[in-house]
Backbone as a chain_set.jsonl record, in Angstrom:
{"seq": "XXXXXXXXXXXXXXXXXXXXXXXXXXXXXXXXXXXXXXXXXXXXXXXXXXXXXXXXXXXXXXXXXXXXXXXXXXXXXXXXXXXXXXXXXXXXXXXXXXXXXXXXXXXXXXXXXXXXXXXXXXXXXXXXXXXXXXXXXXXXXXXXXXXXXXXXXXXXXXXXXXXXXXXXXXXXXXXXX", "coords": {"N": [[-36.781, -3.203, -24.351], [-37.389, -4.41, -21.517], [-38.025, -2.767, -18.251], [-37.089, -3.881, -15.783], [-35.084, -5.741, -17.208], [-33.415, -3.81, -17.44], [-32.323, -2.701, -15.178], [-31.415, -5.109, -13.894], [-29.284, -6.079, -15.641], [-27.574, -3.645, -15.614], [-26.988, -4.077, -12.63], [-25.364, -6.504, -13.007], [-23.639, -5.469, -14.515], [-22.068, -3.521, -12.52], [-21.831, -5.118, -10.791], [-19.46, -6.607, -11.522], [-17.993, -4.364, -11.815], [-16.982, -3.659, -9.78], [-16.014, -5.866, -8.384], [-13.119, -5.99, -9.552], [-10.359, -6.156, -8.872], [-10.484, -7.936, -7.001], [-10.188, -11.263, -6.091], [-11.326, -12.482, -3.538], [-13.078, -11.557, -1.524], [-12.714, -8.162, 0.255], [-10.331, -7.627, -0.496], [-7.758, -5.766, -1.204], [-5.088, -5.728, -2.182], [-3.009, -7.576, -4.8], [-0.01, -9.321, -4.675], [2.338, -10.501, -6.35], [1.035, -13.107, -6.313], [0.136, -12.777, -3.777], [-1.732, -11.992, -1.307], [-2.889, -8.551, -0.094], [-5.32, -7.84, 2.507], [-8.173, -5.845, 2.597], [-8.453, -5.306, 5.725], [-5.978, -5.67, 6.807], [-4.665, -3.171, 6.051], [-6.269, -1.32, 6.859], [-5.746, -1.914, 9.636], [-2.975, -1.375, 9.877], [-2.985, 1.297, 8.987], [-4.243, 2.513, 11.109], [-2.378, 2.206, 13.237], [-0.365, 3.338, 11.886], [-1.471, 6.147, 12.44], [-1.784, 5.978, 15.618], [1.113, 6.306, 16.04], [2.047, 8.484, 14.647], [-0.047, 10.551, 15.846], [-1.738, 11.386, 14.377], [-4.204, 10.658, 11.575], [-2.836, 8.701, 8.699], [-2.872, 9.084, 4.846], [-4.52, 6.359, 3.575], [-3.986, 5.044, 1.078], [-0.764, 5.39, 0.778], [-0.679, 3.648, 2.439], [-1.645, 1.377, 2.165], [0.08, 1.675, -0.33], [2.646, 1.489, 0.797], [2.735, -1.377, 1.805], [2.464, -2.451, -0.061], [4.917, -2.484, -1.597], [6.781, -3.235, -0.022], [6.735, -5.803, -0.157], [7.415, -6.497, -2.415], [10.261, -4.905, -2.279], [11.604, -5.711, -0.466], [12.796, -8.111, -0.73], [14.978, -7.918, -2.968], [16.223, -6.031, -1.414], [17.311, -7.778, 0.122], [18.882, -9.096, -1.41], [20.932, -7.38, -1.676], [22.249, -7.36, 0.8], [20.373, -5.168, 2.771], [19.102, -5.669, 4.771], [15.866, -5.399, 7.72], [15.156, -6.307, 10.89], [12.315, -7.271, 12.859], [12.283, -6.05, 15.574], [14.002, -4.087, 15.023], [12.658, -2.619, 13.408], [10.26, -1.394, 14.805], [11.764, -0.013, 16.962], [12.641, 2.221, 14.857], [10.209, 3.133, 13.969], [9.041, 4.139, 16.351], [10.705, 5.708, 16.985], [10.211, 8.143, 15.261], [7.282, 8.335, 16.297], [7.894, 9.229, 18.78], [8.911, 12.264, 17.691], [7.174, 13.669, 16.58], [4.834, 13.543, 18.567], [3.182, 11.19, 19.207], [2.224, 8.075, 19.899], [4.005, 5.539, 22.069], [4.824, 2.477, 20.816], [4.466, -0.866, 21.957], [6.434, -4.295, 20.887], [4.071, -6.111, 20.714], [2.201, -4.664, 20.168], [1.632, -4.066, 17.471], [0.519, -4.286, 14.362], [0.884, -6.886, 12.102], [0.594, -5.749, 9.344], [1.654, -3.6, 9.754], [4.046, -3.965, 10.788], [5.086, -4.301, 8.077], [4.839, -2.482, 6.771], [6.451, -0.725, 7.692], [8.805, -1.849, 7.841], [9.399, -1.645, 5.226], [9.709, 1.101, 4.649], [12.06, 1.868, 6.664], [14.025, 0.341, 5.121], [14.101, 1.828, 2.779], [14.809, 3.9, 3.714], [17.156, 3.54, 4.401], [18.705, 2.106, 2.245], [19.237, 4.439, 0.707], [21.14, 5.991, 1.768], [23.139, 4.234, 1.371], [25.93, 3.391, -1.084], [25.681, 2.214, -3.416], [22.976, 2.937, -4.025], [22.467, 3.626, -6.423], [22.184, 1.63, -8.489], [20.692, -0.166, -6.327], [18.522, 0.926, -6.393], [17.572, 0.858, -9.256], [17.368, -1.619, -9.606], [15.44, -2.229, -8.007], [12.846, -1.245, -9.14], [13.13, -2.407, -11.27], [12.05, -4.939, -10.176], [9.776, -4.062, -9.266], [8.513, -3.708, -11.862], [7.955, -5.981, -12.666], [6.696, -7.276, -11.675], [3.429, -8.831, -10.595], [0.97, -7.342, -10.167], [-1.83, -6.719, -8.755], [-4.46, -4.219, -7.787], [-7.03, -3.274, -5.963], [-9.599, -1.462, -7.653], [-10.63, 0.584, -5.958], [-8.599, 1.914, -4.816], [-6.995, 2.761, -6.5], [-4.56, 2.672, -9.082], [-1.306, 1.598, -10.386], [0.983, 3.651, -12.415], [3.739, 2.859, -15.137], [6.03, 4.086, -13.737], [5.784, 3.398, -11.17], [4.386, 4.825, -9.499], [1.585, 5.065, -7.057], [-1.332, 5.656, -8.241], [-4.494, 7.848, -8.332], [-7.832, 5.887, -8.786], [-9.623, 7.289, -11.643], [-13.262, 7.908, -11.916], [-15.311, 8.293, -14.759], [-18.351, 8.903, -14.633], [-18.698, 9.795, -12.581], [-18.876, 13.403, -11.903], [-17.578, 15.973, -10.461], [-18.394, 19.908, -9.085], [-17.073, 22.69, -10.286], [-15.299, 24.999, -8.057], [-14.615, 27.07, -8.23], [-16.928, 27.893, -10.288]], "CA": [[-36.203, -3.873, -23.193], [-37.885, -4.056, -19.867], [-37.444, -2.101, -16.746], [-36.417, -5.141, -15.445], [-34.078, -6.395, -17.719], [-32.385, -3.063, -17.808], [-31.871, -3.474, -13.566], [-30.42, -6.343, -14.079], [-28.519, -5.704, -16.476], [-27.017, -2.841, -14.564], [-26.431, -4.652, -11.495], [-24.547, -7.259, -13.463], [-21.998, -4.621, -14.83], [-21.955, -3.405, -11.964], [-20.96, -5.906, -10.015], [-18.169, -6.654, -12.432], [-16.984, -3.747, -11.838], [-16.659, -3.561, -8.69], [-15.085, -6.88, -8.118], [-12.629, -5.672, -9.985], [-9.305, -7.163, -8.662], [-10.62, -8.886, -5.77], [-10.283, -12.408, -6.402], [-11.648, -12.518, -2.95], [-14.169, -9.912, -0.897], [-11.957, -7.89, 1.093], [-9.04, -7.888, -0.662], [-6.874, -4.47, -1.447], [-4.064, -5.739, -3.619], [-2.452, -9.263, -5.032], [1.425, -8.889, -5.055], [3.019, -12.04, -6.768], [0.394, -13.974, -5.737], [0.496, -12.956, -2.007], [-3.264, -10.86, -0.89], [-3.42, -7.716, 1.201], [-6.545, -7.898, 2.453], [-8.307, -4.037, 3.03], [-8.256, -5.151, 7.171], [-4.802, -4.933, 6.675], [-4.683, -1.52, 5.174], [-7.059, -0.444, 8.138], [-4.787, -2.196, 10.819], [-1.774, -0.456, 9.845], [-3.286, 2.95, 8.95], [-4.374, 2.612, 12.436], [-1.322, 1.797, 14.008], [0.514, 4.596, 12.142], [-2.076, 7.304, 13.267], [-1.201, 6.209, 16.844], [2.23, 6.545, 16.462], [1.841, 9.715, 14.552], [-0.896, 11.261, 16.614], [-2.919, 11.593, 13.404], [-4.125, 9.599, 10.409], [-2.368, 8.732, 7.43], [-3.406, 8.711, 3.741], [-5.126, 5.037, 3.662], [-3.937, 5.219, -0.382], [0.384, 5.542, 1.029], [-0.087, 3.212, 3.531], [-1.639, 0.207, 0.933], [1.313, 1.608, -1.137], [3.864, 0.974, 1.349], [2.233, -2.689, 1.794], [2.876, -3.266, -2.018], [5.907, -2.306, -2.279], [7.376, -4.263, 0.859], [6.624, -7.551, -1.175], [8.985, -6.113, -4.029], [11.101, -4.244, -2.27], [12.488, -6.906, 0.789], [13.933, -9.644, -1.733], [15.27, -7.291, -3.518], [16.998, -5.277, -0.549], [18.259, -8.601, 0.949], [20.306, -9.088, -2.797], [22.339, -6.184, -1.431], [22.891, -7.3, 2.576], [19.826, -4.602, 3.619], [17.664, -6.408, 6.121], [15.582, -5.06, 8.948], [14.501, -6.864, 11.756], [11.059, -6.995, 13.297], [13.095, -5.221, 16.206], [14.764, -2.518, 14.475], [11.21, -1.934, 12.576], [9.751, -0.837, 16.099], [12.863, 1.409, 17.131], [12.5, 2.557, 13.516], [8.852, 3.101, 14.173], [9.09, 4.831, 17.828], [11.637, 7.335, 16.745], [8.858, 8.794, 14.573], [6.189, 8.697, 17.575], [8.817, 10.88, 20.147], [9.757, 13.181, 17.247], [5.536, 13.991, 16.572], [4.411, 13.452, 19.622], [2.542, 10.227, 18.673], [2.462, 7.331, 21.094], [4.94, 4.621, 21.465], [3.971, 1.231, 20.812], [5.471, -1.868, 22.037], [6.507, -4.973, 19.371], [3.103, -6.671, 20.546], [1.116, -3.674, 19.764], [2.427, -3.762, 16.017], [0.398, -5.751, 13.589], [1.993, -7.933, 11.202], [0.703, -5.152, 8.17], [2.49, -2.458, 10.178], [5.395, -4.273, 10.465], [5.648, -5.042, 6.829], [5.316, -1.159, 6.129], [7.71, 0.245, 8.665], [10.068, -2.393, 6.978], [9.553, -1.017, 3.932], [9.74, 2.718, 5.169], [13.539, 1.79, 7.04], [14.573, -0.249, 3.897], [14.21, 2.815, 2.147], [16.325, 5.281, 4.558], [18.736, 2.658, 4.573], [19.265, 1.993, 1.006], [19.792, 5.96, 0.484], [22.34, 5.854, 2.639], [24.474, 3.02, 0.626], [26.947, 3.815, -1.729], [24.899, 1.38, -4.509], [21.885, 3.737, -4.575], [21.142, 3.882, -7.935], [22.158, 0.237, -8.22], [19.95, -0.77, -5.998], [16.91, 1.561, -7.418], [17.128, 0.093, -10.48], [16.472, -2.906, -9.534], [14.213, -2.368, -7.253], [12.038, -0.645, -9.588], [12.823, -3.449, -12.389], [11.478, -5.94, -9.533], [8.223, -3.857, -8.776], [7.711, -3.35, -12.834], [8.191, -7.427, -13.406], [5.356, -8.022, -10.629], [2.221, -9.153, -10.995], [0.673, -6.737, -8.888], [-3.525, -6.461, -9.111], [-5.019, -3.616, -7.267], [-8.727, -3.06, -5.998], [-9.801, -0.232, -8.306], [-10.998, 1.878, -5.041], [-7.583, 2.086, -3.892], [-5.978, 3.119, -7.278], [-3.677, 2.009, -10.178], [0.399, 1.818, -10.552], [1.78, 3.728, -13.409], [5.195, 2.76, -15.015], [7.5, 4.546, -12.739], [5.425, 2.638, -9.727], [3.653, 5.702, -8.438], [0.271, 4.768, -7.153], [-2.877, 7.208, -8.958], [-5.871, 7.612, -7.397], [-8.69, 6.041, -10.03], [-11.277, 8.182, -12.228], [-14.742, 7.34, -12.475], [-15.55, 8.851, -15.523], [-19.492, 8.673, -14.294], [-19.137, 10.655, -11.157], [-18.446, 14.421, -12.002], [-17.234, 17.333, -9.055], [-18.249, 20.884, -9.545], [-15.657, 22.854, -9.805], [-15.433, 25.65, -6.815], [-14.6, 28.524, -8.851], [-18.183, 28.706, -11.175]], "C": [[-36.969, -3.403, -21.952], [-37.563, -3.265, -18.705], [-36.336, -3.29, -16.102], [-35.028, -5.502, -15.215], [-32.522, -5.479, -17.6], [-31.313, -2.987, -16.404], [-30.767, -4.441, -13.813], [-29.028, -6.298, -14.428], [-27.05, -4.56, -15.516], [-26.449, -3.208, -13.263], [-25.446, -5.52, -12.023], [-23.448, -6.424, -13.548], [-21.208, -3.901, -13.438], [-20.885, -4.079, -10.519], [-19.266, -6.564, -10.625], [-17.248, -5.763, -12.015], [-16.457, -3.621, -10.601], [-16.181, -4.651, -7.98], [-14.029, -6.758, -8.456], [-11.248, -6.984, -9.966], [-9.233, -8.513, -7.826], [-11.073, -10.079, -5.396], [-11.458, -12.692, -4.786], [-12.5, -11.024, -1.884], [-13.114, -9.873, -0.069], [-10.424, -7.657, 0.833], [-8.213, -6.267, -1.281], [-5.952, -4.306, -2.617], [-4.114, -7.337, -3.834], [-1.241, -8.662, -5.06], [2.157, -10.455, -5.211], [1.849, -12.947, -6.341], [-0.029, -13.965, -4.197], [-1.135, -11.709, -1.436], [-2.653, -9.864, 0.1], [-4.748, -7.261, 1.4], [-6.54, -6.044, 3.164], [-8.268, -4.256, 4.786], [-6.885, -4.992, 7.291], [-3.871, -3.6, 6.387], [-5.152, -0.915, 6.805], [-5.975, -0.772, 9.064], [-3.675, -1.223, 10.541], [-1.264, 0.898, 9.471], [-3.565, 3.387, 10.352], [-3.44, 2.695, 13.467], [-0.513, 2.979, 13.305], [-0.45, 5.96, 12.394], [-2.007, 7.161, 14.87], [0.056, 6.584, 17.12], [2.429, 7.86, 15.832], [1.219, 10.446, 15.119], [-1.734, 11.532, 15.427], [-3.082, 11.044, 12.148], [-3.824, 9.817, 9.061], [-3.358, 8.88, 6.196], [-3.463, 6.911, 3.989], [-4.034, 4.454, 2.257], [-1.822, 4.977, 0.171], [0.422, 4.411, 1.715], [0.063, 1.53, 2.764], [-0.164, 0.402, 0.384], [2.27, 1.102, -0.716], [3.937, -0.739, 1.908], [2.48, -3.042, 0.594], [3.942, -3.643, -1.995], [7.155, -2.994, -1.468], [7.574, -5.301, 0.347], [7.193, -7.507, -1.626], [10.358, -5.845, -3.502], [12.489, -5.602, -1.136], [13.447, -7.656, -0.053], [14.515, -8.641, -2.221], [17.019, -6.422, -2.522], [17.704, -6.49, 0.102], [19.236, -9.116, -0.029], [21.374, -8.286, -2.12], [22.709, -6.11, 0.099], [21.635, -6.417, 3.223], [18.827, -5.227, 4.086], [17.139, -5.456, 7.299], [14.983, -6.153, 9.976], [13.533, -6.284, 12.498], [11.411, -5.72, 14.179], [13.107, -3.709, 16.05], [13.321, -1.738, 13.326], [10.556, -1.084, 13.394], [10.642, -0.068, 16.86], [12.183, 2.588, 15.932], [11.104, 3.731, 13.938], [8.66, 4.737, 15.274], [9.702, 6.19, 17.788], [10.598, 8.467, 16.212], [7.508, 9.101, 15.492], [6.269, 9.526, 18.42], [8.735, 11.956, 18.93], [8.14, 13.574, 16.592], [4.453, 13.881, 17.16], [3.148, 12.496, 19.601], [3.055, 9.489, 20.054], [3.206, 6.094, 21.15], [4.288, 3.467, 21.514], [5.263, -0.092, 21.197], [5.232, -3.219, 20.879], [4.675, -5.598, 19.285], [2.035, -5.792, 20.338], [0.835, -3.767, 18.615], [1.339, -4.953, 15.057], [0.815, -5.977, 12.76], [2.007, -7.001, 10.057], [1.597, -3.822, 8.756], [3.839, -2.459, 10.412], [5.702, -3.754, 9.592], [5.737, -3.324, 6.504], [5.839, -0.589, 6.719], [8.67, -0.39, 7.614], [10.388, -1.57, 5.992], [9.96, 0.652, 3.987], [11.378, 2.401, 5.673], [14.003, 1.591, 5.602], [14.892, 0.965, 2.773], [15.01, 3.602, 2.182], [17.396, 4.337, 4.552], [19.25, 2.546, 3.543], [19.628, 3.911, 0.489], [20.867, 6.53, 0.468], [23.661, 4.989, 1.793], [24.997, 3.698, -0.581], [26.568, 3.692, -3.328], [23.625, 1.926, -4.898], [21.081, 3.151, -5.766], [20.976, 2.116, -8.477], [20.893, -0.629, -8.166], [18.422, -0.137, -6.013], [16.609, 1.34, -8.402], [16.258, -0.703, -10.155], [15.091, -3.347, -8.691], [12.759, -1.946, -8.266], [11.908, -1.77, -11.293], [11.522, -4.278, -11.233], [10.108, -5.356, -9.713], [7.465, -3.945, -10.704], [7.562, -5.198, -13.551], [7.104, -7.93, -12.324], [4.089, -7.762, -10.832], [1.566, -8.635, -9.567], [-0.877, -5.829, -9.668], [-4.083, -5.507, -7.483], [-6.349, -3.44, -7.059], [-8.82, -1.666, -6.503], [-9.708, 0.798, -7.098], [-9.473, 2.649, -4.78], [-6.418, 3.241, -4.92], [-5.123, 2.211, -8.495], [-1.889, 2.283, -10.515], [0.306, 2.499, -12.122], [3.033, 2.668, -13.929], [6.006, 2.841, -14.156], [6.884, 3.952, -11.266], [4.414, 3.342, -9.109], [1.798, 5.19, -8.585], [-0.801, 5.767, -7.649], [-3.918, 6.273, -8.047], [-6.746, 6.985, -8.909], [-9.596, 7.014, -10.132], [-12.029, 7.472, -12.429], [-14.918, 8.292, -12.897], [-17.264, 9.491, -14.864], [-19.557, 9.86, -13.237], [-17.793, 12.202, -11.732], [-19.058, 15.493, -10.328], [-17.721, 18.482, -9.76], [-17.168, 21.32, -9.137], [-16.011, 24.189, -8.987], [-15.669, 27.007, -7.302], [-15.864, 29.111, -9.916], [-19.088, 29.107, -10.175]], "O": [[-37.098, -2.253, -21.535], [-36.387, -3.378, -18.359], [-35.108, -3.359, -16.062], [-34.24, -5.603, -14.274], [-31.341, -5.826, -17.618], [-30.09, -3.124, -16.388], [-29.54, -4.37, -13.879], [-27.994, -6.427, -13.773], [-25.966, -4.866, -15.02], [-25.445, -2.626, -12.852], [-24.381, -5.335, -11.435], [-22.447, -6.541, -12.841], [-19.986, -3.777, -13.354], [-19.938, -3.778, -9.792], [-18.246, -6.837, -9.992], [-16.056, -6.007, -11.828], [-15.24, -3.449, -10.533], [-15.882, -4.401, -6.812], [-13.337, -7.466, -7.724], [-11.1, -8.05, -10.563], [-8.531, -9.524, -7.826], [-12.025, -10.242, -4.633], [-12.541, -13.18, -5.109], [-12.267, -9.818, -1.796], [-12.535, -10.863, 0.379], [-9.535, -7.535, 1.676], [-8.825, -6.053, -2.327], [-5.865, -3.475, -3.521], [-4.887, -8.142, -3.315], [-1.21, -7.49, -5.437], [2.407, -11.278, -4.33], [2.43, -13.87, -5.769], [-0.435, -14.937, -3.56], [-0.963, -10.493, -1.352], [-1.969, -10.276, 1.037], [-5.299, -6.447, 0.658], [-5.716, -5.346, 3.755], [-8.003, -3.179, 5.32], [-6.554, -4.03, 7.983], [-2.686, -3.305, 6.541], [-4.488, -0.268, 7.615], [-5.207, 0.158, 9.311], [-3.67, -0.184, 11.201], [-0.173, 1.469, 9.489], [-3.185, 4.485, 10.761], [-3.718, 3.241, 14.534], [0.078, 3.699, 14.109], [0.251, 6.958, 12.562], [-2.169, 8.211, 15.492], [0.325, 7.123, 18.194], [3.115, 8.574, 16.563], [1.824, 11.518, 15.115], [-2.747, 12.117, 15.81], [-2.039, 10.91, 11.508], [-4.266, 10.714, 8.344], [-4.567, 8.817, 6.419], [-2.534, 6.302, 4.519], [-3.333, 3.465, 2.471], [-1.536, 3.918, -0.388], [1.547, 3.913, 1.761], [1.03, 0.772, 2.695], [0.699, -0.459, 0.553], [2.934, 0.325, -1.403], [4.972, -1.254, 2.332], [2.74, -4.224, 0.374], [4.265, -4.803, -2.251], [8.237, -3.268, -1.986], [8.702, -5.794, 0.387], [7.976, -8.457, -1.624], [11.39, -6.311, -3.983], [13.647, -6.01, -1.227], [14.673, -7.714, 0.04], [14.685, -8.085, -1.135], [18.209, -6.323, -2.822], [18.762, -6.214, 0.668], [20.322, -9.546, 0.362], [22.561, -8.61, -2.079], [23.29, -5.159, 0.621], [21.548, -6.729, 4.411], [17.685, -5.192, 3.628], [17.981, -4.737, 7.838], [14.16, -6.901, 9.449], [13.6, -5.107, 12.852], [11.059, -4.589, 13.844], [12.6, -2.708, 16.557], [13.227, -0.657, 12.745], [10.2, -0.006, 12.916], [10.031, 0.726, 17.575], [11.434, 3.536, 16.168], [11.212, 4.941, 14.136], [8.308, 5.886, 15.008], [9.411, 7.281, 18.279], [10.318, 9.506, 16.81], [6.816, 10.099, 15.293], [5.441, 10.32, 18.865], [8.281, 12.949, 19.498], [8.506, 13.946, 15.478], [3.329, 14.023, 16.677], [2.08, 12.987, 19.968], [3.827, 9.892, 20.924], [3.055, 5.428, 20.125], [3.255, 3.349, 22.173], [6.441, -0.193, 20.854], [4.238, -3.294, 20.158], [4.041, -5.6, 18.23], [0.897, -6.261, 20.34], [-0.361, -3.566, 18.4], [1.427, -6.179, 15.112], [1.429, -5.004, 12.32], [3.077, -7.008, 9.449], [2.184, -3.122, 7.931], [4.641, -1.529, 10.341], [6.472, -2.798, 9.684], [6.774, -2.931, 5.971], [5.832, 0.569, 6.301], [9.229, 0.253, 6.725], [11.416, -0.902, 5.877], [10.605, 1.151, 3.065], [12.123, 2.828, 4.791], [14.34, 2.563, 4.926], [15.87, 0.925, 2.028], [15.763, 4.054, 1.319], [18.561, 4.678, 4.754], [20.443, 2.849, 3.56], [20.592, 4.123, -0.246], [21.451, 7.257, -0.335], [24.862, 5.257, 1.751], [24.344, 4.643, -1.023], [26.86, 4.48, -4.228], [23.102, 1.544, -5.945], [19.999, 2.627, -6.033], [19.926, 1.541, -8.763], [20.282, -1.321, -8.98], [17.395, -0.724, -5.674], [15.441, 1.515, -8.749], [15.03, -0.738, -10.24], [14.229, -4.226, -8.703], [11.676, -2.449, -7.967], [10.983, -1.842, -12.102], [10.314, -4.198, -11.459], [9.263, -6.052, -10.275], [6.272, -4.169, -10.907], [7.151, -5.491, -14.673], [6.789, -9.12, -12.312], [3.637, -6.674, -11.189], [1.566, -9.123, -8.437], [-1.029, -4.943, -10.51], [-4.086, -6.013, -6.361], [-7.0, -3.441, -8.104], [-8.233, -0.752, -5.923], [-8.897, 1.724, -7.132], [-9.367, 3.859, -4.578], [-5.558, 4.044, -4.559], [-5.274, 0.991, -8.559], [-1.512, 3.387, -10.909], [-0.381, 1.931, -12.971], [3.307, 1.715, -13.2], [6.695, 1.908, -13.744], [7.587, 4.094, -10.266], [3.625, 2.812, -8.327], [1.063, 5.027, -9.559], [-0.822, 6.844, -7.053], [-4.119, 5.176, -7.526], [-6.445, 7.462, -10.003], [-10.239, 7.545, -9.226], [-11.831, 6.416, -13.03], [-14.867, 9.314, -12.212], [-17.256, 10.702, -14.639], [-20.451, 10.705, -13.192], [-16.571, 12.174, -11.882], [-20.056, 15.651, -9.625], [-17.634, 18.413, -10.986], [-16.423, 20.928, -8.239], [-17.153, 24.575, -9.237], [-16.532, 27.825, -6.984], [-15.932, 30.272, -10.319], [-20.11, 29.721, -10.478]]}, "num_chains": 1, "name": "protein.A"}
């Protein structure tokens, strides 16, 4: 086989692999059918390192973008709604109490919404009486969704929790030889 061919070759798999989930360039997750594109990820990692004063895991923040999609329908079965509103209270409280900066609603972009939501929705359902109830199901909903990740970002287990991926290919030394 040729130099060439073997190039080639290599770039092909390559590129395979690295398209991975991303029906489209740019894309982070699929959830039911619904894209988060990776500018979305950035926007609202961005937006909570201002209101924290320092930047999140990128990898938590996607997560909390997943799991909004699952988790909302789910939480409005049982009466818990947030409003855009009460997402940016929500939000702000967390900016005074880490000396982060406050943001007003038009600061907020639409992916930072969607993961504050998901972040209240959470403290709120804790709070309810239906708990486990409503953790079931929430956790049936997320395991009955058709939910495609861009390798970089990671892979859901069972129980939901996002893993970082291994590339077998790329070995760390380890610190201690």
């Amino acid at each position: 086989m040729s130099r060439r061919t073997r190039i080639l070759g290599a770039l092909a798999a390559t590129a395979a692999l690295l398209a991975g989930c991303a029906t489209l360039p740019g894309t982070a997750a699929v959830v039911d059918g619904q894209r988060i594109t990776q500018g979305e990820v950035t926007e609202a990692t961005d937006m909570f390192g201002r209101l924290l004063g320092s930047a999140p895991n990128t990898a938590a923040v996607l997560d909390a973008l997943v799991k909004e999609k699952v988790v909302t329908p789910v939480a409005g079965d049982f009466d818990l709604v947030a409003s855009d509103g009460e997402v940016v209270d929500y939000l702000n409280q967390y900016a005074v109490a880490s000396g982060g900066e406050v943001l007003d609603q038009a600061d907020l972009p639409a992916s930072g919404l969607a993961a504050g939501r998901y972040l209240l929705l959470m403290e709120r359902m804790s709070g309810e009486e239906a708990v486990l109830e409503i953790s079931n199901e929430m956790l049936r909903a997320f395991q009955d969704a058709e939910i495609e990740m861009n390798p970089r970002f990671g892979s859901y287990d069972e129980n939901g929790l996002l893993t970082a991926t291994s590339f077998p290919w790329i070995h760390t030394e380890n610190a201690a030889q």
